[in-house]
C-alpha positions as YAML, in Angstrom:
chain: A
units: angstrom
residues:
- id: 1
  name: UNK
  ca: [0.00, 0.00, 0.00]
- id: 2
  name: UNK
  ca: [2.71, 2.23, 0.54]
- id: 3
  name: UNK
  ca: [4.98, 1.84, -2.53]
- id: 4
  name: UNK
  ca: [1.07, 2.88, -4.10]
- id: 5
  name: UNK
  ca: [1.16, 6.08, -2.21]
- id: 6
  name: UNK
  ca: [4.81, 6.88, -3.17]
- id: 7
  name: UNK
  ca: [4.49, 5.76, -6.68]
- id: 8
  name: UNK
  ca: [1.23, 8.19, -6.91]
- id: 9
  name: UNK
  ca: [2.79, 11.13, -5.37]
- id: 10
  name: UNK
  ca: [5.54, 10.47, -7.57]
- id: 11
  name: UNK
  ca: [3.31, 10.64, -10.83]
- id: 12
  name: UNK
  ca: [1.41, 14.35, -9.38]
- id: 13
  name: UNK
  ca: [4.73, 15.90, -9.08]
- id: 14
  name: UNK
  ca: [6.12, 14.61, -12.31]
- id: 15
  name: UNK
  ca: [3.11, 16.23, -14.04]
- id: 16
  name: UNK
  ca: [3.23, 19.26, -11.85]
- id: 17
  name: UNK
  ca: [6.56, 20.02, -12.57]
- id: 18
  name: UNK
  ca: [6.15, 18.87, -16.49]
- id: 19
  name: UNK
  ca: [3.37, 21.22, -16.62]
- id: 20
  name: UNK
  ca: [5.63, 24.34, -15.07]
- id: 21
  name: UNK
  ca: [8.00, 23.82, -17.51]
- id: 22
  name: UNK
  ca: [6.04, 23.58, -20.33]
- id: 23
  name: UNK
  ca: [4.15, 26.83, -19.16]
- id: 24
  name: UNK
  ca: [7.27, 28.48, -18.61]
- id: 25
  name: UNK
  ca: [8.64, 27.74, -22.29]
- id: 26
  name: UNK
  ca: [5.46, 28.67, -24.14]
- id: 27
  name: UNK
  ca: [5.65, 31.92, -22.67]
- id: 28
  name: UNK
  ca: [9.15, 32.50, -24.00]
- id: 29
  name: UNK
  ca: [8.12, 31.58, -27.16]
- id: 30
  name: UNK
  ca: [5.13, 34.62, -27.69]
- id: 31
  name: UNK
  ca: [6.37, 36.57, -30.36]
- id: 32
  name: UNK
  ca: [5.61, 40.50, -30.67]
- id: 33
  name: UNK
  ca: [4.83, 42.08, -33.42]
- id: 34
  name: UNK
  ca: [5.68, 46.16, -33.91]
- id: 35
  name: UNK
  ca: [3.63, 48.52, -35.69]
- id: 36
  name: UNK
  ca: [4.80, 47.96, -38.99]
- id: 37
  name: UNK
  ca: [4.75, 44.24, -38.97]
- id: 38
  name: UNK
  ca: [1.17, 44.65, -38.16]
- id: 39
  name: UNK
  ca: [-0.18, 47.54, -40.29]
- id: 40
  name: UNK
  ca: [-1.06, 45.46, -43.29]
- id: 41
  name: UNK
  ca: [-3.99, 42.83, -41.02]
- id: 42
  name: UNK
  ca: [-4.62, 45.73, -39.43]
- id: 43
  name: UNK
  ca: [-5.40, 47.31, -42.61]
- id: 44
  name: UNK
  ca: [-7.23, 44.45, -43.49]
- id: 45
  name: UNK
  ca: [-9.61, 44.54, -40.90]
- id: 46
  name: UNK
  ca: [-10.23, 47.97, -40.99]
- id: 47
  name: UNK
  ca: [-9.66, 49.37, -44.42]
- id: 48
  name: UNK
  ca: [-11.59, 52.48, -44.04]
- id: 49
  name: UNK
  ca: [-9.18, 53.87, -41.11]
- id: 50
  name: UNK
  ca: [-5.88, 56.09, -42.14]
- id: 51
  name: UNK
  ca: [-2.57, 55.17, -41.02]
- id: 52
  name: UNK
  ca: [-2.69, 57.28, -38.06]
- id: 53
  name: UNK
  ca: [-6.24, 55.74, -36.29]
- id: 54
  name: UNK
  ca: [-4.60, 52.63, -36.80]
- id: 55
  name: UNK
  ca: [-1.49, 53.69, -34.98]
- id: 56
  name: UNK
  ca: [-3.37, 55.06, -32.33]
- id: 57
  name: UNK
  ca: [-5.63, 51.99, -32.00]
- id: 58
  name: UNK
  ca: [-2.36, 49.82, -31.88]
- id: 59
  name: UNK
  ca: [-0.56, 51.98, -29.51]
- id: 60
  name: UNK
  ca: [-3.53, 51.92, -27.57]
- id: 61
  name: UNK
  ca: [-3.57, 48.13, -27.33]
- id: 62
  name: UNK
  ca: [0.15, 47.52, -27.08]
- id: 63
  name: UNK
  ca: [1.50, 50.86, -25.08]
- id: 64
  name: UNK
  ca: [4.22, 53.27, -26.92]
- id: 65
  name: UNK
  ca: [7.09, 50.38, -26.54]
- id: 66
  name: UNK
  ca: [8.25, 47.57, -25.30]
- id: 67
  name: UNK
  ca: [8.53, 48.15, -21.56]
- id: 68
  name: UNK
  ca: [4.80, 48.96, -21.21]
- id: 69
  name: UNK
  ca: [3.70, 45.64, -22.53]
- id: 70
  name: UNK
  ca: [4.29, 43.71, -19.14]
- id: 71
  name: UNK
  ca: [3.20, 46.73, -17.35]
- id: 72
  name: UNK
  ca: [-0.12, 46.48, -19.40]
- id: 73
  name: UNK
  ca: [-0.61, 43.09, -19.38]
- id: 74
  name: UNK
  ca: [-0.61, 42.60, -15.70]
- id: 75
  name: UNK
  ca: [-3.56, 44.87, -15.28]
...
């Protein structure tokens, strides 16, 4: 009954800590995209806006550089 136990706890952390990791290196992975990279969806989705609402509309999303994005997203 014991080696059941052990053998089960072993299992939960394996998964726990396979889980962390894979968390962890996903997050790495998130790519961002500047402005100009994403002007031409943008313009694509909205193809009645000028240059500038979308630029507003993406610095409004995104914050004026790369430093406010964690700041943002932990809102």
């Amino acid at each position: 009954m014991k080696k059941k136990w052990i053998s089960l706890l072993v299992v939960i952390m394996l998964f726990t800590v396979g889980t962390a990791v894979y968390a962890h290196g996903t997050d790495q992975e998130i790519s961002i995209f500047n402005f100009d990279e994403m002007l031409p969806f943008m313009k694509q989705m909205h193809p009645n806006w000028s240059d500038e609402q979308l630029e507003d509309m993406y610095n409004d999303c995104h914050g004026y550089g790369d430093s406010n994005r964690e700041e943002y997203m932990n809102r």
